[in-house]
C-alpha positions as CSV (number, residue, x, y, z in Angstrom):
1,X,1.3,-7.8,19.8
2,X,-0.8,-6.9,17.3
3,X,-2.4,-3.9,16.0
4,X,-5.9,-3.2,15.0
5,X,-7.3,-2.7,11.5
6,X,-10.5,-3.6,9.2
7,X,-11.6,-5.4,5.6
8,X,-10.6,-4.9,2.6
9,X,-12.4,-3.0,-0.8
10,X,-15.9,-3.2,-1.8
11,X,-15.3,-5.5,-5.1
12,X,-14.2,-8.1,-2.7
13,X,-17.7,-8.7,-1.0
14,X,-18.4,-12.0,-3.0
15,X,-22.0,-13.5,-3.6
16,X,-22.7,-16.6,-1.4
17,X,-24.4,-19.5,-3.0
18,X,-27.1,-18.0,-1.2
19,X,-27.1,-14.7,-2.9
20,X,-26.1,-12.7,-0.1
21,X,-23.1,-11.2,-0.3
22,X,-20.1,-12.3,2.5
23,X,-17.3,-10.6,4.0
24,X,-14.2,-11.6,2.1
25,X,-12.1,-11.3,5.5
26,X,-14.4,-13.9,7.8
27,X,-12.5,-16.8,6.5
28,X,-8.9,-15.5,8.1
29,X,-10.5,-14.3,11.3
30,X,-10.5,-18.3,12.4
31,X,-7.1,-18.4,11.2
32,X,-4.5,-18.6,14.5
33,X,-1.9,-17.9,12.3
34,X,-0.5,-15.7,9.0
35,X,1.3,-19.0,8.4
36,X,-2.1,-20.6,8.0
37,X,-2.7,-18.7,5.0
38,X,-2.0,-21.4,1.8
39,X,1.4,-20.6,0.2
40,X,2.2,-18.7,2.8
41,X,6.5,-18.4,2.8
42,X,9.4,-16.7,4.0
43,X,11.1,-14.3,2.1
44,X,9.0,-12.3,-0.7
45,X,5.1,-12.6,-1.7
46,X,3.2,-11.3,-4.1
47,X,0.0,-11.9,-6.1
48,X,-2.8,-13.7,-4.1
49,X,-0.8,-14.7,-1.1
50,X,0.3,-11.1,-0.5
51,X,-3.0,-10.2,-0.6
52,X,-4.7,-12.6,1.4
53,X,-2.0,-11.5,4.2
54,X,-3.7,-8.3,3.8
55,X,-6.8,-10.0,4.4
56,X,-5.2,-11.4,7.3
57,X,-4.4,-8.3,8.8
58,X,-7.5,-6.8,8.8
59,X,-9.4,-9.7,10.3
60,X,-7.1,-9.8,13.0
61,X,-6.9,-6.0,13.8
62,X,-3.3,-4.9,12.7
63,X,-1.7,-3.3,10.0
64,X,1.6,-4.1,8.0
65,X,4.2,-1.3,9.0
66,X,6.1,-0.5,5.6
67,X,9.6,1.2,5.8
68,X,12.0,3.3,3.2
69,X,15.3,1.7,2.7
70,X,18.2,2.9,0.5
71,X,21.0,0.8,1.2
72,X,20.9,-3.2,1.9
73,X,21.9,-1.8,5.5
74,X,18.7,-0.3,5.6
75,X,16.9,-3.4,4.4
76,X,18.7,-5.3,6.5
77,X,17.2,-3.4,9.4
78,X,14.1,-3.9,8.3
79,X,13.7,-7.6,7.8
80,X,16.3,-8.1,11.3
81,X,13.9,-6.2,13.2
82,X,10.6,-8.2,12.1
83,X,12.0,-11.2,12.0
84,X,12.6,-10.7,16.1
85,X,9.1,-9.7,16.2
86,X,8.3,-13.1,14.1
87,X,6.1,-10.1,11.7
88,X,5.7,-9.6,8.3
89,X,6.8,-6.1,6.9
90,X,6.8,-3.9,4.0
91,X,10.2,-2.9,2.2
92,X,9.8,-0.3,0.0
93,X,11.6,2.4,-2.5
94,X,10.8,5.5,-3.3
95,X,12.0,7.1,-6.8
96,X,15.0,9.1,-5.2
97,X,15.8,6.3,-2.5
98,X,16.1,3.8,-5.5
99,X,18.9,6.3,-7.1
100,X,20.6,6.4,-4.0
101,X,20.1,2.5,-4.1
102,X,21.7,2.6,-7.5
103,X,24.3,5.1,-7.0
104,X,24.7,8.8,-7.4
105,X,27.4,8.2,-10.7
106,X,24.5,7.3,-12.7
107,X,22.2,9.1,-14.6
108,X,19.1,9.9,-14.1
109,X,17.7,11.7,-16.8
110,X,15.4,9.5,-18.0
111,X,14.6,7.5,-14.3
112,X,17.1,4.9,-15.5
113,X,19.0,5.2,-12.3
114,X,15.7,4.9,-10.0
115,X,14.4,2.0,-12.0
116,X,17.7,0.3,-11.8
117,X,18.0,0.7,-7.8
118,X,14.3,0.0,-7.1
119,X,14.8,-3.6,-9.2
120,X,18.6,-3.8,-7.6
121,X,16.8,-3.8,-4.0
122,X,13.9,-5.9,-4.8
123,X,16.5,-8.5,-6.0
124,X,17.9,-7.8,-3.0
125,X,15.6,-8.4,-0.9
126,X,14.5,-11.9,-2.9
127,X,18.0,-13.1,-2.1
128,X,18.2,-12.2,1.0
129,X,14.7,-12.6,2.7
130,X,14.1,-15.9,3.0
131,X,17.1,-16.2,5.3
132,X,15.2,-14.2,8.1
133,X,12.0,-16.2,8.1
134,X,9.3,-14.0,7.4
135,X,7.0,-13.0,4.8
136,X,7.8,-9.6,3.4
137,X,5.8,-7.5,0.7
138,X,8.6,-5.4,-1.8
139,X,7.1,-1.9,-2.9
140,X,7.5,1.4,-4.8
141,X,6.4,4.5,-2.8
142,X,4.9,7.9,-4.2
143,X,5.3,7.6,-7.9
144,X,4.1,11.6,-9.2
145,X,3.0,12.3,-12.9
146,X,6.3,13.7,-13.6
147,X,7.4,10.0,-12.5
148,X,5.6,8.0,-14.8
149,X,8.7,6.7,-16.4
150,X,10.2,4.8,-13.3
151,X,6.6,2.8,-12.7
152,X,6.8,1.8,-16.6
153,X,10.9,0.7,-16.2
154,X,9.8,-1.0,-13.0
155,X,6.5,-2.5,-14.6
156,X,9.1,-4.0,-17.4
157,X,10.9,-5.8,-14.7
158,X,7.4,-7.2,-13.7
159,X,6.4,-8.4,-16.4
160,X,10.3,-9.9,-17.4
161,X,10.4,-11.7,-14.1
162,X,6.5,-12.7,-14.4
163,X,7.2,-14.4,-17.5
164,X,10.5,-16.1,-16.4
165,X,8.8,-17.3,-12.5
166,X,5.4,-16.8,-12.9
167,X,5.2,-13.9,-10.0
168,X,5.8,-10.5,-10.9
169,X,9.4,-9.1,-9.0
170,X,7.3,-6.4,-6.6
171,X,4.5,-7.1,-4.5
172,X,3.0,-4.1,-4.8
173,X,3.5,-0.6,-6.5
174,X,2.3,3.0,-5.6
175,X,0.9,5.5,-7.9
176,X,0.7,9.2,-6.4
177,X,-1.6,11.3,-8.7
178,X,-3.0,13.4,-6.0
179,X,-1.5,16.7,-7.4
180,X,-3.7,16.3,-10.5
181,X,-7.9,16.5,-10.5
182,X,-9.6,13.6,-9.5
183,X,-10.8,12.4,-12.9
184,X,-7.3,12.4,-14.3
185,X,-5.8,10.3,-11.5
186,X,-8.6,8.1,-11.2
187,X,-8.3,7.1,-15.1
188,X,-4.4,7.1,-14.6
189,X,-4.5,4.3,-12.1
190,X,-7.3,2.5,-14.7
191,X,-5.0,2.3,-17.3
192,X,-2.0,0.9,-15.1
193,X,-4.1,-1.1,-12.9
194,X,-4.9,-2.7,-16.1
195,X,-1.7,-3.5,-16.8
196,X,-1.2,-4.5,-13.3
197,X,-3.6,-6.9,-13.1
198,X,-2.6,-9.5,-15.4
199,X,0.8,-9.4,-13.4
200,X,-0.9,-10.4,-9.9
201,X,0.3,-6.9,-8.9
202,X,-1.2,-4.5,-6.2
203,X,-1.8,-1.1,-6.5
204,X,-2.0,2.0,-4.2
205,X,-3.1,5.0,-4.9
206,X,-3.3,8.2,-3.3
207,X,-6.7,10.6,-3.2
208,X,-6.3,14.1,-1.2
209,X,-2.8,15.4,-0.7
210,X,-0.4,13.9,2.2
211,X,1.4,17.5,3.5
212,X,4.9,17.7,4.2
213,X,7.7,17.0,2.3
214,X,9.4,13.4,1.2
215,X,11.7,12.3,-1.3
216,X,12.1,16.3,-2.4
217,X,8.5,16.4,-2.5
218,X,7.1,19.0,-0.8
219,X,3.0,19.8,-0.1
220,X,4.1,21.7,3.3
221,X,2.2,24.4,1.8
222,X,-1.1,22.6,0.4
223,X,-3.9,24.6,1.2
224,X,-5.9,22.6,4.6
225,X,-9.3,21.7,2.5
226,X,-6.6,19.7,0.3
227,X,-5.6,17.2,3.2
228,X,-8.7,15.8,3.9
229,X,-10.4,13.4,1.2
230,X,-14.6,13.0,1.2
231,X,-16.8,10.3,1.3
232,X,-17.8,11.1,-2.5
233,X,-13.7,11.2,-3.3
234,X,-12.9,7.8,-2.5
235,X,-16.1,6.2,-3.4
236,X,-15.3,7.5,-6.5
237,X,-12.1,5.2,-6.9
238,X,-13.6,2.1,-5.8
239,X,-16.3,2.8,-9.0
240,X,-13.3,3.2,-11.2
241,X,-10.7,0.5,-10.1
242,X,-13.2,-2.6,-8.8
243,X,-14.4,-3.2,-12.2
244,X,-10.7,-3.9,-12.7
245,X,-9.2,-5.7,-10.0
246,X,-10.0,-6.2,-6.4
247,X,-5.8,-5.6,-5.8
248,X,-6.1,-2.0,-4.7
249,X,-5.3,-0.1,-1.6
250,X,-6.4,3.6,-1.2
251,X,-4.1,6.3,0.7
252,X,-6.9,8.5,1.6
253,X,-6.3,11.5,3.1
254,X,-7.4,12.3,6.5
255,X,-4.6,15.1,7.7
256,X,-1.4,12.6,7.5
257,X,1.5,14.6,7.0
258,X,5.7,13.6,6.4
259,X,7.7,13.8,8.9
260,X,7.8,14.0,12.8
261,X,6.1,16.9,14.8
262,X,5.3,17.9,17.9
263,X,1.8,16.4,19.6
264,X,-0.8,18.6,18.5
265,X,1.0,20.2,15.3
266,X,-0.8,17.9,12.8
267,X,-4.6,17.7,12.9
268,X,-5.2,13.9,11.8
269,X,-8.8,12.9,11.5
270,X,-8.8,9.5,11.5
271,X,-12.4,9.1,12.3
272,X,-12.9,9.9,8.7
273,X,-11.7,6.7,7.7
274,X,-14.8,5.2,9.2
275,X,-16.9,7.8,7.8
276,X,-15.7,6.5,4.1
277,X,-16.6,2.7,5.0
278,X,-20.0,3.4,6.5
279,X,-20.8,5.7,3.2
280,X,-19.3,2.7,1.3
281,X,-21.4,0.3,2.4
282,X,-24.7,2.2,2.2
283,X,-24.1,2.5,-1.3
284,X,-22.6,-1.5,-2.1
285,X,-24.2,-3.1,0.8
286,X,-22.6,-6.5,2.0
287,X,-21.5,-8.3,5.0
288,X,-18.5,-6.3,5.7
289,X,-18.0,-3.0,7.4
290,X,-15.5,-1.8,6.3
291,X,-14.9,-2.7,2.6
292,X,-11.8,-0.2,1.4
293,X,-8.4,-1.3,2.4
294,X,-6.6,1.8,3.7
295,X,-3.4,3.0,3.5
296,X,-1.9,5.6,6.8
297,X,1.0,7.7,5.5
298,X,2.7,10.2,7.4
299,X,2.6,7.7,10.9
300,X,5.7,8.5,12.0
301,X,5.2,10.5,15.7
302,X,1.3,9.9,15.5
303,X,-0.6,9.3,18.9
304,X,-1.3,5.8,19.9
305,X,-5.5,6.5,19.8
306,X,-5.0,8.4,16.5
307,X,-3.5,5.0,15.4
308,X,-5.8,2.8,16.8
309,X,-9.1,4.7,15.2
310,X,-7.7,4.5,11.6
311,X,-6.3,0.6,12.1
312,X,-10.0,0.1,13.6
313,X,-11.2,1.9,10.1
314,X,-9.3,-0.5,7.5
315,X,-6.0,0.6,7.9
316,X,-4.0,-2.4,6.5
317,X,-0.6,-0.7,5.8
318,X,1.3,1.7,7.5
């Protein structure tokens, strides 16, 4: 059964022969089916058709859940369980999980391992996916400053395997820059989504800290102010990525922390989400409501109306 979610970021409100501008999600809303959408497949998408899935999504009020794998086991999971749901689904690697992926007897000094094991498992996953008969979206998760190196090795591979198939070898990629000031990671994910763009990739990026720890990361001691982005915040990176690309997703920050807790030990917001569009679209205008495509992290253990408000608010991944 699906979920519920919104439309996607302000750069895609088009101009209508009329001059007004239309929502870029109305045209999937008639769809009955994601297998509607034109080059629609099973196994892995990327560029356009990946994107117009996330299209999809939002007009028909669900998000894409996106799991961690490090093993093929764990990837295996993943596509076994959606294709009994008939879904699509996110795989995805984080920088330590792609080690793993590789193999602990490598090193890792210089990311080699991690950029090795994320490409391993999206190869994996290429081979592999089809079989299952759904679409599936193949990602890198948080990717910190300190990072950097693994996005460029796994960027490489995207542009090798654009050049060779005419699709770049991940869907999407993640850049996590939230532990820096705003300008810096704002101009960071400029100069990548730059190079992105050419390649058909997607970006995410992350504005305001997700708490918790993950993948030996930990903000569990973040000060509160910290989790919660502002109207002004994420505005501020659709003014520095649109120009760019419409290909971006934004993981703002609305109390989401990593991990599972008890019912009431996390204070999500998701209302905020909403808060973003509406300030959003009194500053671009448009036909949509909610032009940012949103990105929930930490949804493990969150309540079933805490979910629902952020899918309602552009949530198109999970």
């Amino acid at each position: 059964q699906a979920i519920a979610l919104g439309p996607p970021t302000a750069r895609l409100l088009r101009a209508h022969p009329s001059g007004a501008m239309t929502d870029p999600c109305a045209e999937f809303a008639k769809m009955t089916s994601f297998w509607d959408i034109p080059g629609m497949k099973a196994g892995v998408v990327t560029g356009q058709v990946a994107w117009n899935l996330l299209k999809y999504a939002k007009a028909k009020g669900f998000a894409i859940p996106a799991f961690n794998c490090v093993t093929s086991s764990s990837c295996n999971s993943v596509l076994e369980a959606a294709a009994k749901l008939g879904m699509p689904a996110y795989i995805q690697f984080s920088e330590g999980g792609s080690a793993f992926f590789c193999g602990k007897g490598v090193a890792n000094d210089k990311k080699q391992a991690s950029v090795l094991g994320a490409c391993a498992g999206a190869h994996y996953v290429r081979n592999v996916a089809p079989a299952y008969g759904i679409p599936v979206l193949v990602h890198s998760d948080h990717c910190a400053k300190k990072l950097l190196p693994w996005f460029d090795g796994m960027l490489d591979a995207d542009e090798a395997f654009f050049h060779a198939h005419g699709e770049p070898l991940f869907t999407s990629h993640m850049l996590d820059l939230s532990e820096e000031p705003d300008d810096e990671n704002i101009a960071v994910c400029q100069k990548y989504l730059k190079k992105m763009a050419p390649l058909n990739l997607i970006l995410e990026m992350e504005i305001g800290i997700t708490g918790g720890v993950e993948d030996g990361v930990d903000n569990s001691g973040v000060s509160k102010e910290k989790l919660y982005s502002t109207p002004e915040d994420v505005f501020a990176v659709y003014e520095g990525l649109s120009p760019i690309s419409e290909k971006f997703m934004i993981a703002a920050a609305f109390g989401n922390v990593h991990g599972v807790y008890k019912p009431g030990n996390v204070k999500l917001r998701p209302e905020l989400l909403q808060e973003f569009q509406n300030y959003a679209k009194s500053k671009i205008g448009g036909a949509s409501d909610k032009p940012y495509f949103f990105v929930f992290h930490g949804g493990s253990g969150s309540e079933k109306s805490e979910i629902a408000t952020a899918l309602g608010a552009g949530v198109a991944k999970m």
